[in-house]
N, C-alpha and C positions, 0 to 999 in steps of 0.2 A: 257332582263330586261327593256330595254328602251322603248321597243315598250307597254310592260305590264304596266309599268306607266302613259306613253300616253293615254292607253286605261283605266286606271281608271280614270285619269283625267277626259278625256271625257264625261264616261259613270257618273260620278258624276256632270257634268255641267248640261248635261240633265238630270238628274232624279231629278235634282233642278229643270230646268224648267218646270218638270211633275205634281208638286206639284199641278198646276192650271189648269193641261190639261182636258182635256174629253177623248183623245182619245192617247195613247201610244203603238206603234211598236217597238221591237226591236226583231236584229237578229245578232247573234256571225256569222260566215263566219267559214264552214269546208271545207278545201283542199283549200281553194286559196288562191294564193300566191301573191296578192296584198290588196283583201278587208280583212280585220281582224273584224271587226263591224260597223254595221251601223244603225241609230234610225232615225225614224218620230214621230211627236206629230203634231194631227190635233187638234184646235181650235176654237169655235164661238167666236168672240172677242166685238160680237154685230152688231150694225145699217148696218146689213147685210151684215159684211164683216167675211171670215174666214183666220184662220191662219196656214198654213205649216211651221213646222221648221222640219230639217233636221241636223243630222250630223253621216260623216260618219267616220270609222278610216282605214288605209290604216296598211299592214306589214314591213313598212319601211317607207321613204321618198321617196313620190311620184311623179313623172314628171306634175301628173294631179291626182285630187281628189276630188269628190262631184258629184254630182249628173248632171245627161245631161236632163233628161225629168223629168216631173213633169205632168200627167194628171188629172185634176181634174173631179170625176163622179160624175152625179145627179142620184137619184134614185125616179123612175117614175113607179109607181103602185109597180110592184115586181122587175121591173128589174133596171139593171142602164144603163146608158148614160154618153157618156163623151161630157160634157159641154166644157171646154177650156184645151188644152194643151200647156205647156209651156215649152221653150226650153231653153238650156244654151246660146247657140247662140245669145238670145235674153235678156237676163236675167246673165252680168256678174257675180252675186255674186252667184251661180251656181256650179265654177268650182273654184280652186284656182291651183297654179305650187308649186312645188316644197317643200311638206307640208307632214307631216304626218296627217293632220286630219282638219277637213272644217266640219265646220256650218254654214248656214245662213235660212233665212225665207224668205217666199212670202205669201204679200195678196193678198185672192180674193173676189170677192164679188158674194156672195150668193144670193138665194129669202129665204125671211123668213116663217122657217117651212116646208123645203127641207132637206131629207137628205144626206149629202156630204161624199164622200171619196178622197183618191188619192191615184195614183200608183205614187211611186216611182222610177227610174231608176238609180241606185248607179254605182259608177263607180270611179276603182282608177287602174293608169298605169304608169309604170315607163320603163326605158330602155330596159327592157327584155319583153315587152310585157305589158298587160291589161287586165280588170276582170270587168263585169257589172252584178249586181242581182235586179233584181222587189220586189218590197216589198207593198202590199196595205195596207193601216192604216185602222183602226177602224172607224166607220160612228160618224158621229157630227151632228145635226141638227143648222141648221142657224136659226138668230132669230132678 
């Protein structure tokens, strides 16, 4: 019951912040036994910067939860490229202890009239082990 609250919580902060998105990911988690759901919303925010938020929800109260990688791709003629990848390691607000559930965002700066994605790398673990899943968002063009 508690975890099912948590996780509408959640999933009702973000689809508030989707109201303005361009670009919205989500994915419920089947068989594992630490990620329960996890969302991205990609953003042009303008003067060529874009927006990642992310938030994930864990099965319980996690040791660790949120996200470790963050790649961000350009896409050039057909294909794409990854322009910067960012790390937890380098980027505290990433990871959080001890939590059922972690949002936060990163900007990056775009070229305008590029279009952008990222992959996500979710991740939540607690005592008994750890559970990470990829997730790529929807393309945004920068502007």
């Amino acid at each position: 019951m508690k975890k099912t609250v948590y996780s509408l919580l959640t999933l009702s902060i973000v689809l508030i912040l989707c109201v303005s998105s361009i670009s919205v990911a989500l994915a419920t988690v089947e068989g594992s036994s630490y990620l329960e759901s996890y969302c991205s919303i990609i953003v042009a925010e303008g003067s060529s910067k874009i927006v990642i938020t992310f938030d994930v929800a864990g099965t319980g109260k996690m040791t660790s939860i949120g996200v470790t990688q963050i790649e961000v791709q350009k896409k050039i003629g057909n294909s794409w490229y990854t322009d910067t990848t960012l790390k937890a390691s380098n980027n505290p607000n990433f990871l959080t202890s001890n939590s059922y559930i972690h949002s936060s965002s990163v900007r990056v700066t775009g070229v305008p009239g590029t279009q952008y994605r990222a992959i996500l790398t979710f991740y939540a673990a607690n005592s008994n082990g750890s559970d990470s899943k990829d997730q790529t968002s929807s393309t945004v063009t920068c502007y």
